[in-house]
Each structure stands twice: as C-alpha cells, then as structure tokens.
C-alpha positions as CSV (number, residue, x, y, z in Angstrom):
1,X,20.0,-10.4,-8.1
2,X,17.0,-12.2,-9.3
3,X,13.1,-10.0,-9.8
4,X,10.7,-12.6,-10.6
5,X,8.4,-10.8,-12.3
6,X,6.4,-12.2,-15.5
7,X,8.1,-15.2,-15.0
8,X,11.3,-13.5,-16.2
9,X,14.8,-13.5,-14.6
10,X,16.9,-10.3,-14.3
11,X,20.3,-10.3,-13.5
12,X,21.2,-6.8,-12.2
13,X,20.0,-3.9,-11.0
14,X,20.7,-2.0,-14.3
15,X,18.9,-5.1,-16.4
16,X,15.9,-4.7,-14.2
17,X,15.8,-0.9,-14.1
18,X,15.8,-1.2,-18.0
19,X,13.1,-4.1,-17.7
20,X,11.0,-2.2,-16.0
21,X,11.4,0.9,-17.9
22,X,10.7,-1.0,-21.3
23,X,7.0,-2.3,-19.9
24,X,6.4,0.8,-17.4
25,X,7.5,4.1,-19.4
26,X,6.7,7.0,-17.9
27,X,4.7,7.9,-21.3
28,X,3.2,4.1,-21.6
29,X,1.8,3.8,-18.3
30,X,-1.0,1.1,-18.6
31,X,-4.5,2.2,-17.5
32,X,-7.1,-1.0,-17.2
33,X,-9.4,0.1,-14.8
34,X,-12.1,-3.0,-13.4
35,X,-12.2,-1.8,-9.9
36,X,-12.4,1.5,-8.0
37,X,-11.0,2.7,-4.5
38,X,-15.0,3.5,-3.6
39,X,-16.7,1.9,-0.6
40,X,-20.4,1.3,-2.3
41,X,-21.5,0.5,1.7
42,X,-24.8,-0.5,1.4
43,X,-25.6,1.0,-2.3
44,X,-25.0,-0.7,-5.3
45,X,-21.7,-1.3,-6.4
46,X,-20.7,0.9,-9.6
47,X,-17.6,-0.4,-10.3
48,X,-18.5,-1.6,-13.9
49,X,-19.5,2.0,-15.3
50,X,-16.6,3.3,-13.3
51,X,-14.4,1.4,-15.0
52,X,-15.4,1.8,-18.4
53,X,-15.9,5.4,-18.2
54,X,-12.0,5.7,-16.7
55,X,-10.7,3.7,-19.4
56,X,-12.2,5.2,-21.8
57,X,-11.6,9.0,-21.1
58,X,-7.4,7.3,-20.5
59,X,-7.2,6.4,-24.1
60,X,-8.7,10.2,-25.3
61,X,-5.2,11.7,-24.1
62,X,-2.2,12.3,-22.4
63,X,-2.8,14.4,-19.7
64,X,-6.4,13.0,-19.6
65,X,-4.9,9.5,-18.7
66,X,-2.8,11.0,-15.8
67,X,-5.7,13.0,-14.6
68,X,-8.0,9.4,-14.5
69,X,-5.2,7.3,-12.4
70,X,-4.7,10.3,-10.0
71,X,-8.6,10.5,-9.7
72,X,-8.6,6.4,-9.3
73,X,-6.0,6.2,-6.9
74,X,-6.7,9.7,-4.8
75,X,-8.4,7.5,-2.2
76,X,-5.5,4.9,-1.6
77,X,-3.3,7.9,-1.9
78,X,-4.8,9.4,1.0
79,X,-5.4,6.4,2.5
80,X,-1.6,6.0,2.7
81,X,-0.9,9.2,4.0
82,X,-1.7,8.2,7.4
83,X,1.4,6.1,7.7
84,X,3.5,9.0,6.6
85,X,4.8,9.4,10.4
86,X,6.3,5.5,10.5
87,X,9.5,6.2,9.5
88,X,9.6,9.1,12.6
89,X,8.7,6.3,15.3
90,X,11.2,4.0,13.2
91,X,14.3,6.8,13.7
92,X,13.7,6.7,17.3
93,X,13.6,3.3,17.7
94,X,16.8,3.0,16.1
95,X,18.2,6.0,18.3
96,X,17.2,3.4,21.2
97,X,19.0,0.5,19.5
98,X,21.5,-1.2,21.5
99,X,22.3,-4.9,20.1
100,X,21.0,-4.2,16.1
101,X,17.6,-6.0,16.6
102,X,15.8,-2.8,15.5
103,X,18.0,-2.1,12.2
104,X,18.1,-5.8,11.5
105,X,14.4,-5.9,11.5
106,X,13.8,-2.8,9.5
107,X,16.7,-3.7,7.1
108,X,15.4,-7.6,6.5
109,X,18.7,-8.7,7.2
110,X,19.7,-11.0,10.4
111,X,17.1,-12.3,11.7
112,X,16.0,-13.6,7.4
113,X,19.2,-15.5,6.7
114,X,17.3,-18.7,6.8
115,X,13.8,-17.4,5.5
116,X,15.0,-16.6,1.4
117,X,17.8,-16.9,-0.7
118,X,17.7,-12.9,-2.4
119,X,19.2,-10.3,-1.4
120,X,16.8,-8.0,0.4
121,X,16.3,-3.9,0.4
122,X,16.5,-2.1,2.5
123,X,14.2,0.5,4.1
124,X,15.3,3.7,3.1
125,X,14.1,6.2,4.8
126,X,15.1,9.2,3.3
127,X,13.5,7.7,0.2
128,X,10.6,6.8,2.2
129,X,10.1,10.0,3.1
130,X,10.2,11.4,-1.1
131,X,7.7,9.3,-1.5
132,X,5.2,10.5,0.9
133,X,6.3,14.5,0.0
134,X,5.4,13.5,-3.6
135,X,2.2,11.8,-2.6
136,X,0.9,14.9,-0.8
137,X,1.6,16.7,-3.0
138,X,-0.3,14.9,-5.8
139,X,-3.3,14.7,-3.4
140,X,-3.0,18.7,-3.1
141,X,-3.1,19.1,-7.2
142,X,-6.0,17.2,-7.4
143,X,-7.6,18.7,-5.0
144,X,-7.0,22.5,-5.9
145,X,-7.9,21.1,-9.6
146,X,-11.0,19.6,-8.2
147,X,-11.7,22.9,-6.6
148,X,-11.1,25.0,-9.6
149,X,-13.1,22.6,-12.0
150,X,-15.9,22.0,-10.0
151,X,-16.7,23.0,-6.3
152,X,-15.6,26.8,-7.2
153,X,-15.7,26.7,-11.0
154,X,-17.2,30.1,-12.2
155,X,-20.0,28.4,-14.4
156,X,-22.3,26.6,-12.0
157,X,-22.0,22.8,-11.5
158,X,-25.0,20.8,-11.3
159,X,-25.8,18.8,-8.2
160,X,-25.3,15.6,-9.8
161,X,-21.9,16.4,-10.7
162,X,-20.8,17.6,-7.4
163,X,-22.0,14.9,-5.4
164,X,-20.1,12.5,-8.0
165,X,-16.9,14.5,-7.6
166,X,-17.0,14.1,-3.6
167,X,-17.9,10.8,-3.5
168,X,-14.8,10.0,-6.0
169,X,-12.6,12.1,-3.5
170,X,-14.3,10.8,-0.3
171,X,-14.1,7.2,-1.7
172,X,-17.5,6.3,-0.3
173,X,-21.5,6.3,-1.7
174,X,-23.6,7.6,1.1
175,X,-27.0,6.4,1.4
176,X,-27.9,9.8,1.8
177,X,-26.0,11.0,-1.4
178,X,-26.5,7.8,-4.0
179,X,-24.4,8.5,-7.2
180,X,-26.5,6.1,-10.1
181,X,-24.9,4.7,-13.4
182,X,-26.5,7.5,-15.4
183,X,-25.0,10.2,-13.0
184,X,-22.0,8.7,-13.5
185,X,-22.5,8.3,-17.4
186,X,-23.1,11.8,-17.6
187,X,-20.7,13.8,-15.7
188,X,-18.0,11.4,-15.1
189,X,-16.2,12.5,-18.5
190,X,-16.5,16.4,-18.1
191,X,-15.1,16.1,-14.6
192,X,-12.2,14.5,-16.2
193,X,-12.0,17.5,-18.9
194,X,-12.3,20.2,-16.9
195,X,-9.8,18.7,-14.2
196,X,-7.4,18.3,-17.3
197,X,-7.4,21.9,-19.0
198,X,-6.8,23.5,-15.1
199,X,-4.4,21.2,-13.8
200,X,-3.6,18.4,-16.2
201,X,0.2,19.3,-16.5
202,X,0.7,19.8,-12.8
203,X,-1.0,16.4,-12.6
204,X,1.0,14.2,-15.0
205,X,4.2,15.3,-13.7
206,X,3.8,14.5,-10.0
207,X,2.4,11.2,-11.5
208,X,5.3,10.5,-13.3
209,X,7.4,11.2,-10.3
210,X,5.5,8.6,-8.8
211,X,6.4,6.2,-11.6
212,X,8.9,3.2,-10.9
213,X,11.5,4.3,-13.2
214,X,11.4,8.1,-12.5
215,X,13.7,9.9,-9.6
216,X,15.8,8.4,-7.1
217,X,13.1,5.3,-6.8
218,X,14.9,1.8,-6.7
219,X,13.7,-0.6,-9.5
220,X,15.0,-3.7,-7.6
221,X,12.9,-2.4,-4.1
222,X,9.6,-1.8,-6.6
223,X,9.9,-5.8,-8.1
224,X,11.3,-6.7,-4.5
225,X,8.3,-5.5,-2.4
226,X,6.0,-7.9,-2.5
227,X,8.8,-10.7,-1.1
228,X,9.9,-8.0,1.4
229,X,6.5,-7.7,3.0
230,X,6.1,-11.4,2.9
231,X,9.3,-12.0,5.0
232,X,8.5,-9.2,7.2
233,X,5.3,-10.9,8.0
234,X,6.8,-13.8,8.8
235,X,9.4,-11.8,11.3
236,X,6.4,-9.9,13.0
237,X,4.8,-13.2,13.6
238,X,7.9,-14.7,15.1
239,X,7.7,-11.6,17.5
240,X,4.3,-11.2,18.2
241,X,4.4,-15.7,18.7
242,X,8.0,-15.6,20.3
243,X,8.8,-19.3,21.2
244,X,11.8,-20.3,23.8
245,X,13.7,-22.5,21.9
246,X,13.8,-19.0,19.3
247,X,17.7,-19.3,17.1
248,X,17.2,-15.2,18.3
249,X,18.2,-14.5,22.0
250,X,15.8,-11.5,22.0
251,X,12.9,-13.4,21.2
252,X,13.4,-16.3,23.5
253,X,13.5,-13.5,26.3
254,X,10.2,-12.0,24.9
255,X,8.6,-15.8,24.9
256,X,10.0,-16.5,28.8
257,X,9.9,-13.4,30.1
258,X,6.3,-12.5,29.2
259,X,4.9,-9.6,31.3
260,X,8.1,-9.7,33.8
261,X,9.4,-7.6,30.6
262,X,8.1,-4.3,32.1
263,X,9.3,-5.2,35.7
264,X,11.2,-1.8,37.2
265,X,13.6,-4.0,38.5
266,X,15.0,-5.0,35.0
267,X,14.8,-1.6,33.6
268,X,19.0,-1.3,33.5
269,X,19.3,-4.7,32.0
270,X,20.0,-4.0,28.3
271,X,18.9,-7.6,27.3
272,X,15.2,-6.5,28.5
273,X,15.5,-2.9,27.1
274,X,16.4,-4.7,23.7
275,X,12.9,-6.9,24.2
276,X,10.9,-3.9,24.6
277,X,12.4,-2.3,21.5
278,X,11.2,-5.4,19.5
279,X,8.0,-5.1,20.8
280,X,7.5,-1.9,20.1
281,X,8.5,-2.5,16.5
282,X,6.6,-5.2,16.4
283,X,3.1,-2.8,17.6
284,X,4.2,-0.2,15.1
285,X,4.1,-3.2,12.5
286,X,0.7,-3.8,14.2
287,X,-0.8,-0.6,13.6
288,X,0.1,-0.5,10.0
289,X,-1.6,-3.8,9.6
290,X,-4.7,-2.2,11.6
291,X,-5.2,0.1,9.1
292,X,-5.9,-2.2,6.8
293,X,-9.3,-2.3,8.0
294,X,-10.0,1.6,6.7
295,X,-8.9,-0.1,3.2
296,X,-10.4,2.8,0.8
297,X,-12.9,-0.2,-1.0
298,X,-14.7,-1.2,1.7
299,X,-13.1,-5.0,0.8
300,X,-13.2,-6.0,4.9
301,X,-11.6,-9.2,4.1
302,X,-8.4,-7.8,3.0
303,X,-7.4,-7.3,6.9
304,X,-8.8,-10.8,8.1
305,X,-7.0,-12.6,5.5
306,X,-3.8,-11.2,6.4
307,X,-4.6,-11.6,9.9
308,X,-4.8,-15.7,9.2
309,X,-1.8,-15.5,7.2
310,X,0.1,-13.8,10.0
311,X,-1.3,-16.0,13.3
312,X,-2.0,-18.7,11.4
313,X,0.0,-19.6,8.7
314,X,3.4,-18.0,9.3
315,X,2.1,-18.8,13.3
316,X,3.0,-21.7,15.4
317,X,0.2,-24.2,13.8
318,X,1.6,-23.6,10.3
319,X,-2.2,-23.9,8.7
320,X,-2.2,-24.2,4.9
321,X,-3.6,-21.7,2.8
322,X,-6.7,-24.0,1.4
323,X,-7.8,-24.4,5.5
324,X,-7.5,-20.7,5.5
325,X,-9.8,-19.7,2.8
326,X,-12.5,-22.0,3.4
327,X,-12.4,-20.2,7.1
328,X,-13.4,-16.8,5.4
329,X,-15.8,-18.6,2.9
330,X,-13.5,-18.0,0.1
331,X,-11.6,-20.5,-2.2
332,X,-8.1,-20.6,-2.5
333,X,-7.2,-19.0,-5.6
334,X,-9.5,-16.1,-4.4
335,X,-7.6,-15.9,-1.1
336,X,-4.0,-16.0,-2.5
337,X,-5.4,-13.0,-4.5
338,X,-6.5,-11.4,-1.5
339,X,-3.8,-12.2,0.1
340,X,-1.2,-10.3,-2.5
341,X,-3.9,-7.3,-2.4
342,X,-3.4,-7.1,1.6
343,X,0.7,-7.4,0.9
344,X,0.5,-4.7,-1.6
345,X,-1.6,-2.5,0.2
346,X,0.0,-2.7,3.6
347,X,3.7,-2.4,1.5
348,X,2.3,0.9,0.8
349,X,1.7,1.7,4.2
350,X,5.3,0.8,5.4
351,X,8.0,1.3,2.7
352,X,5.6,3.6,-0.3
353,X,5.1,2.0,-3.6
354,X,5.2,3.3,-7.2
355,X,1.8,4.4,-8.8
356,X,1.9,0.9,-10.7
357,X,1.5,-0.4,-7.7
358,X,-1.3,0.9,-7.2
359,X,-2.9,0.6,-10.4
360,X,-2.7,-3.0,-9.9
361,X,-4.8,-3.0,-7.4
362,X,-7.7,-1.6,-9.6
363,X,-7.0,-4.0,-12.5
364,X,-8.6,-7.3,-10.9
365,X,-12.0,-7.5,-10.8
C-alpha cells in the first residue's frame, strides 16, 4: 500500500500508522491558523486578527491549544453534523441490493478497477458512525463550556464579548451585530481562558479522539481520503452522465432507459430495480455535494468548482482544469486549491475525517 503524502512512500499499514503518528501526535498537534470557519457576509473580513489571536493563545498551553482548534473548527463540526444520517439511507440501500452495485459503489471497488492502481477503503460504517458520536459530542463540550464561561458565567460578560462568542459559534458576522478587530483584540483571549479553566480537559480529550492516530480510526483511510473522494467523483459522474456503450450493464440501462426507469410495468424486473438503487445512491451523493453550498466560510466557489469538476471534467467533454478556472475567474493553481478544499470538505460530509483534516482547511490563506 502506497500513502502519498509529503511526497513520501509508505509501505504498510503499520509504517503509515507510525508515519502519521511521528508528524501528528496527539500532544504535537500543529495549530497554524490563516483562515476561520466565519462567513464575514457583507462585513469585513477578520480573518487576519483571528488568526493571530488563535495562534497565539495555542502556543500559551496545552489545553489552551485544544480549546482554540475546537473553537476554530466548531463551525465545520456542526456543519458536518448534518450528514450524520448518510450512513442510515446507505444501510437501506444496501438492504435493497440485489446485483452488488450499491456495496460496490460505497466500497470503491468494482466499478474502480480501471480508474487507480491502490487499493481503496472502504466505507465503514460502524466507524462512520464513531465519528459522528464523537463529533457531537465535542460540539456539546464546547457548547456547555461556552455557556459556563460566558452566556451564564456568574461575573457579568460585556456585550462585546458575547456577541464575539456567538458569532464564533454561529460562524457568521451579522450586519446587525459587527464584531471589529479591537473587539476581537480584546476579548478573543479571555474567551479562550475562561473556556479552558471550565472545560479544557473535557475539551482536549474528545479532540484527541478525533485525532488520526487515536481509537479505532484507520491511518491508511485518513492519507487515503482525498483519492477516495476523487474516484467517487468520477463514479457519481459516470451515474449521473450514464452513456450506452457503459463497461457497467446498470448504467447503460440508466443511459437507454431514461425516464421508462419508473414505468409500473418494469417494477418486477430486477435489472430496473438495480437502476433505481444507483440512482438513488447517486441523489444521496448529490445531496452531500449540495451542502457544500452552506460551507461554514461563506467561500461560494467551493460548490461551483466541484460542480465543473464533476459535469465537466470527469463529464463526457473531459474539459481541462485551466478551461475550468478561467470559467469561475480564477487561475489554475487557485482552482486546484479550491478544488482539494471542496474534496476535503465534502469527504467530511460522507466518510468523517480526523481533526487534521480539518485544521488544514484553516491553514491556507
């Protein structure tokens, strides 16, 4: 099994679980911050004094640091919380399963032979599902800490650093409630404190649990997901852009039969109950992509990049990435960037991710 990561080649799963844990301890965890989860909408965006602020208060401590990446990431976290119900709709799809289709799709097996040459995980769900428990319940700390410190702290809060504290957990500035540089300056760090002497221990270890070489997490699915969600990409678009002279029988029924797929009179033929399956993989695939658009940063080109990547690109025209960006006004390099942030973002969505994953996502600017 190969990872490549940092340009480095790892043989095994044990190799890369002890790669991984050698540049992603639980205890080294690296924090740099140059981004935030906040939607600025119209207001000015803050992500410069955010950033130095978080930083900053992650290098004063240990259980300061976990207390500024659950802060940072709370609005992805709950952000991915509305997929948590996926894997349900996936079980009954495969309860429905009748020629594999279904658990070749979710297992990136099959229908990929010809699409890479790794192996590929596999879509755990009972592992899915840890990682969803664990990410409500890190949402819940924070909140109840939040609480504690600041909305029902016994010493009274000022307003500036309430409305800072719910726009963090919101994720959004409102016109009506603007949060300034100096506000930030000035209550940003005792927010952090306070959240750290009430909660700070509870904090860090849910954190940890969320870290890629903690618990039952796999270390080859964390370095494998960004190639998973590329080749499941290139599956959905083969579904949702099936073509007749498809190598899969299923899809050249989907591309011939078109809307004679929900006739009554083929309801008992098991070749046109296995189409339907597909397609409603492919619309649960769909709305995971949607949500893209409620991406906690209020970075609206994360969903129409991926959109041209998937019609587009992996589509029948086969349009290069260069024509691509210069349709959203971007250049290249800036759209392959956006175009990892989408496949990190919506791998969150579908199979979970560790908090580095995450904290990735804040490091580019």
């Amino acid at each position: 099994m190969m990872a490549l990561e940092n340009n480095l080649v790892v043989d095994s799963d044990a190799e890369l679980k002890a790669f991984l844990s050698s540049i992603l301890s639980s205890e080294g965890i690296v924090v740099n911050i140059n981004r935030t989860f906040i939607a600025y909408n119209n207001g000015t965006n803050r992500n410069r004094v955010f950033a130095r602020c978080a930083n900053r208060m992650a290098q004063k401590g240990t259980d300061e640091k976990f207390v500024v990446i659950a802060l940072m990431c709370y609005p992805a976290l709950n952000w991915i919380l509305k997929a948590r119900d996926i894997d349900a709709m996936i079980e009954q799809l495969h309860d429905m399963d009748t020629d594999g289709s279904v658990r070749n799709i979710s297992e990136i097996q099959s229908l990929l032979e010809n699409s890479t040459g790794y192996v590929k995980p596999r879509l755990h769900l009972e592992m899915r599902k840890l990682f969803f428990a664990r990410c409500q319940q890190l949402v819940d700390a924070v909140d109840d800490a939040m609480n504690r410190a600041v909305f029902r702290s016994a010493q009274p809060c000022k307003p500036a650093r309430i409305s800072l504290a719910m726009a963090m957990l919101r994720g959004s500035i409102l016109d009506s409630d603007p949060v300034s540089a100096v506000m930030i300056r000035n209550n940003f760090d005792g927010i952090i404190e306070d959240i750290t002497k009430v909660g700070g221990e509870a904090i860090k270890e849910l954190i940890l649990q969320l870290a890629p070489n903690e618990g039952v997490v796999q270390g080859a699915e964390a370095a494998y997901l960004y190639h998973n969600t590329e080749v499941l990409l290139r599956e959905y678009s083969r579904i949702t852009h099936p073509s007749s002279v498809d190598g899969n029988s299923t899809l050249r029924l989907i591309a011939t039969a078109g809307n004679q797929l929900d006739a009554s009179d083929h309801k008992s033929d098991a070749r046109y109950a296995q189409a339907q399956i597909l397609l409603q993989y492919a619309k649960l695939i769909g709305g995971a992509i949607e949500l893209l658009k409620q991406f906690p940063d209020g970075d609206s080109k994360l969903y129409d990049v991926l959109m041209l990547v998937v019609n587009e690109k992996y589509g029948p025209n086969g349009t290069d990435e260069a024509t691509l960006a210069k349709q959203v006004g971007i250049n290249s390099s800036y759209f392959c960037e956006k175009k990892h942030r989408a496949y990190t973002a919506l791998s969150a969505l579908l199979w979970g991710c560790d908090i580095e994953s995450l904290l990735s996502l804040l490091s580019k600017d």
